[in-house]
N, C-alpha and C positions, 0 to 999 in steps of 0.2 A: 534647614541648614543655611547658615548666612556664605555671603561671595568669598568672604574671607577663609571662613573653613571650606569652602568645596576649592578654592584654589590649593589650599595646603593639602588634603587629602589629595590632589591632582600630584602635584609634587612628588608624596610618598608613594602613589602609583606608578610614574613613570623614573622613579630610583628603581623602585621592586624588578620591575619589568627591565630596566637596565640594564641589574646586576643579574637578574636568572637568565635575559640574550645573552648576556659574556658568556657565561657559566657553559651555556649549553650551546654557542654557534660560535666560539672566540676559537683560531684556527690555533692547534698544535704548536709552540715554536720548537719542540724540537724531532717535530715528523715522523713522532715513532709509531711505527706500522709493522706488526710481526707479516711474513708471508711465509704460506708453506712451501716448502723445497724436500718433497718427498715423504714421508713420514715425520719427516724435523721442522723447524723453525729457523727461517734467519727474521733477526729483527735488527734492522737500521736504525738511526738514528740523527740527528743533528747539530751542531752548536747552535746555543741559543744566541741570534744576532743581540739580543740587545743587552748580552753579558759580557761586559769585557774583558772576564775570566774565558771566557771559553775560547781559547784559542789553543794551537797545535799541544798534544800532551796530556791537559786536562781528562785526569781521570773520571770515570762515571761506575757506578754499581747499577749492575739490570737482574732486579729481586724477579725469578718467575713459581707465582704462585699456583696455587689448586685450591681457588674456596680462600681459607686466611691459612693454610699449612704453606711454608717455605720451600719450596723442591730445591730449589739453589740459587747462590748470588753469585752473578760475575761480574769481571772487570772487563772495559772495556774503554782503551782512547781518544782522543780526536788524531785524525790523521791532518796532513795538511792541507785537507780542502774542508777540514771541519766537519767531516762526516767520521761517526764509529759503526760497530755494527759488531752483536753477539749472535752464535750461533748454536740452538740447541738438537743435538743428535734424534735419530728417530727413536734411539731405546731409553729415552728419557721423560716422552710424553706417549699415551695414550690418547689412539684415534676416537675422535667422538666425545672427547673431553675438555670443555671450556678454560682454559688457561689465561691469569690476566698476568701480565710485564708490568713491574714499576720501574720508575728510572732516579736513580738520585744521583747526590757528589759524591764519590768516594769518599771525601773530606768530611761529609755528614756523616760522621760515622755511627751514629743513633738511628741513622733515617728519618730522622724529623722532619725534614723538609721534601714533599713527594711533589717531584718535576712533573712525571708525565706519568701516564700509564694507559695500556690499551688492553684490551681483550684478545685471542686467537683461539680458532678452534681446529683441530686436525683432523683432517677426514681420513680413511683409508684410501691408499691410491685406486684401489680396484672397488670402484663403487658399484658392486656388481646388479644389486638394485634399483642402480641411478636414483636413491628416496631423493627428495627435497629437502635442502636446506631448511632447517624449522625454525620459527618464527623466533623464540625465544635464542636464536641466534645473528637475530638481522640488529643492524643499528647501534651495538653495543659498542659504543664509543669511548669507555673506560670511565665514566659517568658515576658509575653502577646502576643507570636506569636504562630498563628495555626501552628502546624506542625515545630514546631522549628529547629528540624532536619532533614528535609527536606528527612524523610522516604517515600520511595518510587517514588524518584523522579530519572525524568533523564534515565526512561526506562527499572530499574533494570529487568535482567532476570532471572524469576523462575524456574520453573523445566523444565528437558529438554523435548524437542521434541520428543514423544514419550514413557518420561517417565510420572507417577504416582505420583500423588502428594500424597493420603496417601497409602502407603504401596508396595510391587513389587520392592523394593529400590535395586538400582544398587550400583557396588564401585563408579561409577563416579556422585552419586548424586550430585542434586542440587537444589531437592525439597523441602530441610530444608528451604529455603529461601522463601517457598511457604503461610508459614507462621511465622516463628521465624525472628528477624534483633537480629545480634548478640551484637550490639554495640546500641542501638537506641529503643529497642523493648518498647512499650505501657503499659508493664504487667511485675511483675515479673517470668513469663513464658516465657519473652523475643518475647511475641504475636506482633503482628503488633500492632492491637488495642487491649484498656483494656478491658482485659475479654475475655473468651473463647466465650460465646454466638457471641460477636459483632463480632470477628475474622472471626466466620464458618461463618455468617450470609450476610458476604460482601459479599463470591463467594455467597453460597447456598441461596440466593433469587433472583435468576432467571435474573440477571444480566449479570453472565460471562457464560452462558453453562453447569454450574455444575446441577447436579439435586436440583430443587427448591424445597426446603419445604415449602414455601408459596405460590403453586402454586393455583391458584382459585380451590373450589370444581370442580369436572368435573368427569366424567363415569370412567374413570383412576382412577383417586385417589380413588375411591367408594371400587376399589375393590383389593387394595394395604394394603401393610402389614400395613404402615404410617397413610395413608389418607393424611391429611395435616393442617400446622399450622395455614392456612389462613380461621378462621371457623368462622362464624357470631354468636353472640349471642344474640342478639336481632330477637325475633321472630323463629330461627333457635335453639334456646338452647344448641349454639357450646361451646365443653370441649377442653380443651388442656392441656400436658404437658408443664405447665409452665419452661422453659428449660432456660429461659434468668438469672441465677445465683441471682434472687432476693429471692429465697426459698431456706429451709435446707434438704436436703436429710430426717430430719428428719420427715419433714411433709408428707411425703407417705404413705396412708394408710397401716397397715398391719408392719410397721416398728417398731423403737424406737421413739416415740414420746418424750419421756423423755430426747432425750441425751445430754450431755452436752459437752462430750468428743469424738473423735473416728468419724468412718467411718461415719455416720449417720449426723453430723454436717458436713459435704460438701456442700459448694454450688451445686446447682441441674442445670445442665449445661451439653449443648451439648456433651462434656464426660464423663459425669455421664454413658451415653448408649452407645456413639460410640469410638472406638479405632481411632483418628486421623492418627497413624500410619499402619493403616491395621489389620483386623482380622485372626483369626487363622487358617483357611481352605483351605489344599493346594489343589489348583487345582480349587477354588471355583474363582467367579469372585472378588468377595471381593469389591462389589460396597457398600454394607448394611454397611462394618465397625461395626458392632456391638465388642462393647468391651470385649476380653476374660478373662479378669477381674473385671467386674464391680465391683467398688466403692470399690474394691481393696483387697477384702477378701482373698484374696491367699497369701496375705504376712502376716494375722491377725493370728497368732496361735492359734489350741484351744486349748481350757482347759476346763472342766467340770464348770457350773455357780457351784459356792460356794467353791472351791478350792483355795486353796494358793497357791502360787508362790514367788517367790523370784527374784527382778531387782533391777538393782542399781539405785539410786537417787542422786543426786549430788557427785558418787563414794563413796554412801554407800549402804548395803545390805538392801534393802526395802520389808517387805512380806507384796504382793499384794492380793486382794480378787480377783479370776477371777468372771468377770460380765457376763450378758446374749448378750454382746458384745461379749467377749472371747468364750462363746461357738457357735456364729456364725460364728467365724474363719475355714478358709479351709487349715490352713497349718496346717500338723499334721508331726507333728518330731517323729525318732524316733519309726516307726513303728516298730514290729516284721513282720516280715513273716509268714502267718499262712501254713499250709499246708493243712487246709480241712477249708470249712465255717463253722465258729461258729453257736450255735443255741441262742448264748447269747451275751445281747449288749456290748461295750467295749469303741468303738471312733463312730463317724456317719459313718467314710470313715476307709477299713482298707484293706490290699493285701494279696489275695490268690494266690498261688505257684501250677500249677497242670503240668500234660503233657498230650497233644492232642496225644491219640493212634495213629492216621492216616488221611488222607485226607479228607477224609468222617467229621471227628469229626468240622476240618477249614472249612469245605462247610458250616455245619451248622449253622455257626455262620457267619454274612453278614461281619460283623467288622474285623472277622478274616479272613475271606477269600475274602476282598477287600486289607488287606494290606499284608496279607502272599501270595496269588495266591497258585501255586502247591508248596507242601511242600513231600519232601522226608521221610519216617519213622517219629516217633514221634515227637513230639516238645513239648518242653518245654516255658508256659505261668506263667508271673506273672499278673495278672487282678486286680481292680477295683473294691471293692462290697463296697456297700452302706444299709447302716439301714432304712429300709421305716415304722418306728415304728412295724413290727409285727417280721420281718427278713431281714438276707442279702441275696442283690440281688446283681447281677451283672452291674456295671455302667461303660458308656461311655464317662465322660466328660473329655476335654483337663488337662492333664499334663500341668503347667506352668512350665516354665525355666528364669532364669532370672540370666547372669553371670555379669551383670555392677550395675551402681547405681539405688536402692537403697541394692541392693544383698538381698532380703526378697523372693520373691517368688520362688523356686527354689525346683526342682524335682533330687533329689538324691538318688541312690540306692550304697548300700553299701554288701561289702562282711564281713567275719568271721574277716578280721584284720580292720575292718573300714575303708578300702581303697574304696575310689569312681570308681566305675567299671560302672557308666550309659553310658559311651562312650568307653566303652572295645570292643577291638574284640571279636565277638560272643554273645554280647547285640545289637539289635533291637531296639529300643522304637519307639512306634507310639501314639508318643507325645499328636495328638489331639484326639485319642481315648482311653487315658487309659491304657492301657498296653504295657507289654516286653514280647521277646518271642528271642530265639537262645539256644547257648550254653552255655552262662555264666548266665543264670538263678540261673542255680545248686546253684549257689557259692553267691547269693544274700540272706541274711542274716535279713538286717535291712535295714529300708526307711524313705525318708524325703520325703511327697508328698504334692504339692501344687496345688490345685482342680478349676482349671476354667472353662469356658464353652465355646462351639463351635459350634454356631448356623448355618448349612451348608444351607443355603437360594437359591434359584434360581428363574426364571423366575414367577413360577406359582407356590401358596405359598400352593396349596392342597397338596405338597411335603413332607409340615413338618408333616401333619395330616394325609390323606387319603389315607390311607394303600391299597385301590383297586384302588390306580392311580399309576399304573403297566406301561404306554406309555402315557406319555402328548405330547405336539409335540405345545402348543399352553400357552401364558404368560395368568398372571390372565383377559388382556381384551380380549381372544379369538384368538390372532393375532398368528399365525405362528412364531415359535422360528429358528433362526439360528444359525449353526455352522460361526467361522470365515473363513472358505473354503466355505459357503452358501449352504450349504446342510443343512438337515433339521432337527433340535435339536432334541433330542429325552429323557425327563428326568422321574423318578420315584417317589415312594416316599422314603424317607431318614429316615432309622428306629431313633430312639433315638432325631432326629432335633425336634420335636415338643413339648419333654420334655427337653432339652436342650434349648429351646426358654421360658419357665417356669421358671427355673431354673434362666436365665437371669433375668427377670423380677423380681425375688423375691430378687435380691441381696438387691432391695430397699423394696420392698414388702413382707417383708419376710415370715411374716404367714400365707400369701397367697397360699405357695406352700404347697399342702398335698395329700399324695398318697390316702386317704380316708374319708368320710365324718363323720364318726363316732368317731375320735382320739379325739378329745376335748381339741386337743394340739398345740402349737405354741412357739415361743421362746420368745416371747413379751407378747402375752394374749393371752387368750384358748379359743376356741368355735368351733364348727361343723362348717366344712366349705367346699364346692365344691371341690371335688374331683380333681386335675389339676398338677398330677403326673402321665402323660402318655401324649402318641403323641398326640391322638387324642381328647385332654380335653384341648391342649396348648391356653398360654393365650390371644394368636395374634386370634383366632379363633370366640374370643365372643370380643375383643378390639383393637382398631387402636393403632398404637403405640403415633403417634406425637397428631391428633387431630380427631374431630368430629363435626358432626350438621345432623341436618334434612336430606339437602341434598346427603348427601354420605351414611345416613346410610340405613339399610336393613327392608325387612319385614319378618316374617318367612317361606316364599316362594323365599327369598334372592333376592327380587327384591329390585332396588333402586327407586330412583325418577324420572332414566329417564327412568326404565323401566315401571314405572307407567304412566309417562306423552305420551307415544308413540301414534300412530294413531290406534284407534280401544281401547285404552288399560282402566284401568279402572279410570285414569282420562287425559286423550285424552288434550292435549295441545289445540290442535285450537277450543277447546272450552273454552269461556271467563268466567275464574275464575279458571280452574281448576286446573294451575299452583299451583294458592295458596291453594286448597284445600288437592292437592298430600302433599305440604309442611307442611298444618296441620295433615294431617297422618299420617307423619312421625316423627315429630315433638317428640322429648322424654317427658313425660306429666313431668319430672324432670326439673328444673331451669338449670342444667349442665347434660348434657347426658352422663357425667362421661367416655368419649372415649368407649362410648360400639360401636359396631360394629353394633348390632342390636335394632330398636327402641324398647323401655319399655322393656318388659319383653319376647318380641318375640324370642329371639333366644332358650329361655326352653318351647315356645310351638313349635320349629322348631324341637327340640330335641325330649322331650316328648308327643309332642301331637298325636302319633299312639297308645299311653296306652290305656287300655280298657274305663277307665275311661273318654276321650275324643273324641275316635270314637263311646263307644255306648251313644254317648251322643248326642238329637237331637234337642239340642237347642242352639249348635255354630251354629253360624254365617257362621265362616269359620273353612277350615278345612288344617293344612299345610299339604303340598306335602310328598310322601315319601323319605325316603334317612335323610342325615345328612347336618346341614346347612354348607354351602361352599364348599360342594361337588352336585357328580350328582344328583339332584331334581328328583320324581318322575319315577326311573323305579322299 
């Protein structure tokens, strides 16, 4: 080939390649994105900037198809900020059913000229099997090719050899790519596939090796913090966290049911609980990821419900009412420094200033004398106390920091000139539990503190609760724990981790959390309510987190189903029927077992059934074991 043809052949190459980048990465101009709103469709839209016709009025036709059959054409205008937007009902489209939008002029009245067009698909709200998004529905970008930009092809390499996909992040990562594509991503989160649920859901259902949350029921799961999301509901009465993004954070018991605005309007998704990027717990394994900010309250400031405030609104001064959203907020600007505990309310969260006389004073506290060790002469502490409705106590939940975008959550301690001294010499902070302690205490004046949580989880989950498991050595199914030198684990229990795992819980649940059953309080609606402000009442202890059924759950002798079904046991497998009759035993007599841990009501006869009332009583049946359910039974 002479210079002359290989240059022109070059030429017609990089035309070709030109025109098929436009084709396939040239952005929308007029932004049409269907999204589901329930079983229906809204689809937005945009003026196109570089039409001079599109301005206020301008009509448009939005063709939505099935396949090439026409279901309907509507109109729809620009309004004055040059957005429109059509809306199709739920009893117009079928769940499960690939639907693509075109967009023309009304003017066009042939349709000759095709603006825009995207694809949408409608799930049913109650994805009762949580399946996975399937392939043949990622990436279709109105194209009409699957995968139009050929994401993930060609063998891309994710994170390295050796490293962690969420969290443990080196400088040479490369486990962003494990999930994000920077140029190509599925989601405005830049996700592989649209939507957090479908992204986690490709590794985590037991495909690549990651741990499976759809793992069959099984002896494991029974007795796991999760359980699992693969629960049968038919004849089994399986509950699940519905996680797949088709529900509002709002629908959580115990929540804002009302809201319209704010934290509470989140899709309910895989990150609603877990930190993709790793939890807060150094030194912990950080397999749980649970999020040290759930649904994001550390960046929400509070404010007293019925209080005014002042924000700007399109760069004017706006006085706001704060709501019973704002007083669920855990960023509190602004503190004083107290020097003694109040006997009177102020904020929920507020910091005391003291000094530990001596070593003795750090021994006694597990928190202080995990992260101080031997301390020389007195020290100086600024701590954490918390309003549990009657007084302040002393609390252990993570300090957040946050120095990039969105800069909302962030833990600041300030001196007498309002200088930031949190990273002074002679400041300490042990960020995941709450407090500061050195030299430059003295000179700490005033705080900005933003309150998250640090759920410290290991092998065997009687850790977070049962205060007399002093040496475990064995995971929740009994099996011997190792060090990674193969010597033989050795772990306790983790004071604060079981009301810390409550606390989590309640970011969605919120009046669920209460230090006592008597308050009649809550920040959404008032009622007496199970006490579930301590280790040993945490919420993991009476419920699964992910799912439930028959099979996995408990009796209040904390046996399962296969400890039922065993040889000898009291419904012995190799005898025909008694499979099924164990499953109708356990069976929650409720339509949704509601992720209780324990079947009906059994975990408060597991609890309470040593009361007088139930041992002098000789017309149970049965009678539970001694001890507390999830710990040692009967000695």
């Amino acid at each position: 080939m002479s210079k002359v043809k290989f240059s022109f052949s070059l030429i017609i190459a990089f035309l070709l390649v030109g025109i098929l980048s436009t084709a396939a990465f040239a952005k929308d101009p007029y932004g049409l994105k269907p999204a589901q709103n329930g079983l229906g469709l809204d689809v937005p839209f945009t003026g196109n900037s570089t039409d001079a016709a599109d301005i206020t009025g301008r009509s448009f036709d939005l063709v939505l198809l099935d396949g090439t059959t026409i279901i309907s054409t509507t109109q729809a205008t620009l309004d004055a900020t040059k957005k429109g937007k059509v809306n199709y009902a739920a009893g117009v489209l079928t769940p499960g059913k690939t639907y693509t939008v075109v967009l023309y002029h009304t003017d066009d009245t042939t349709h000759a000229t095709k603006l825009s067009s995207s694809t949408a698909l409608v799930q049913d709200a109650h994805n009762t099997n949580m399946y996975q998004t399937p392939d043949s529905h990622v990436d279709l970008d109105g194209s009409g090719y699957k995968n139009a930009n050929s994401t993930g092809f060609n063998n891309t390499r994710k994170n390295r050899t050796g490293q962690k996909v969420h969290g443990f992040y080196q400088n040479n990562t490369n486990s962003c790519a494990s999930c994000h594509q920077t140029h190509t991503g599925a989601d405005d989160n830049l996700l592989f596939k649209d939507g957090v649920y479908s992204t986690c859901s490709a590794c985590h259902d037991g495909t690549t090796g990651a741990y499976n949350s759809f793992a069959p029921v099984s002896e494991e799961n029974a007795h796991s913090i999760a359980g699992t999301f693969n629960v049968q509901a038919s004849n089994h009465n399986g509950s699940l966290h519905e996680a797949d993004g088709s529900l509002k954070v709002s629908a959580a018991p115990g929540g804002n049911f009302g809201a319209t605005s704010g934290q509470f309007t989140q899709e309910f998704d895989c990150a609603s609980c877990h930190a993709p990027h790793g939890n807060g717990s150094a030194g912990a394994s950080g397999e749980n990821n649970l999020n040290l900010d759930p649904l994001g309250w550390g960046s929400v400031q509070y404010r007293a419900e019925g209080t005014t405030y002042t924000v700007k609104v399109n760069n004017v001064d706006t006085t706001v009412t704060a709501t019973k959203d704002d007083a669920n907020g855990k960023l509190f600007k602004d503190l004083t420094i107290q020097t003694s505990v109040p006997t009177t309310f102020s904020t929920p969260y507020i910091l005391v200033k003291s000094t530990l006389a001596n070593q003795a004073a750090v021994d006694a506290n597990f928190f202080y004398k995990r992260a101080m060790g031997t301390v020389t002469g007195p020290v100086d502490v600024i701590q954490t106390y918390r309003w549990n409705n009657s007084k302040y106590v002393a609390d252990y939940s993570l300090w957040l920091q946050e120095k990039g975008y969105p800069y909302k959550a962030d833990t600041i301690l300030k001196d007498s000139t309002d200088a930031d001294i949190t990273r002074a010499t002679g400041m300490i902070v042990v960020w995941r539990d709450g407090f500061a302690y050195g030299t430059q205490v003295a000179n700490v004046t005033t705080a900005t503190i933003s309150i998250g949580v640090d759920v410290e989880t290991t092998e065997n989950m009687r850790t977070l609760f049962d205060a007399k498991a002093t040496d475990l050595t064995f995971d929740d199914e009994g099996n011997t724990i190792y060090n990674a030198d193969k010597t033989v684990k050795h772990i306790a229990f983790i004071p604060d981790s079981g009301t810390q795992m409550s606390k989590y819980c309640s970011a969605c649940h919120t009046d669920y959390l209460s230090t006592t059953r008597k308050d009649n309080t809550g920040v959404y609606t008032t009622a007496h309510r199970h006490k579930t402000g301590a280790d040993e009442l945490t919420c993991v202890r009476c419920h699964f987190g992910h799912g439930s059924e028959a099979q996995i759950m408990k009796t209040a002798n904390d046996e399962t189903y296969y400890d039922l079904t065993e040889a000898g046991a009291k419904f012995d497998a190799s005898v025909t029927g008694n499979a099924q009759l164990a499953i109708d035993y356990l069976k929650d007599p409720n339509p949704s077992s509601a992720l209780k841990r324990y079947t009906g009501m059994a975990v408060c006869y597991a609890c309470h059934g040593q009361g007088a009332q139930f041992l002098s009583n000789p017309n149970n049946v049965d009678r539970p074991l001694s001890g507390q359910p999830g710990a040692v039974r009967g000695q």
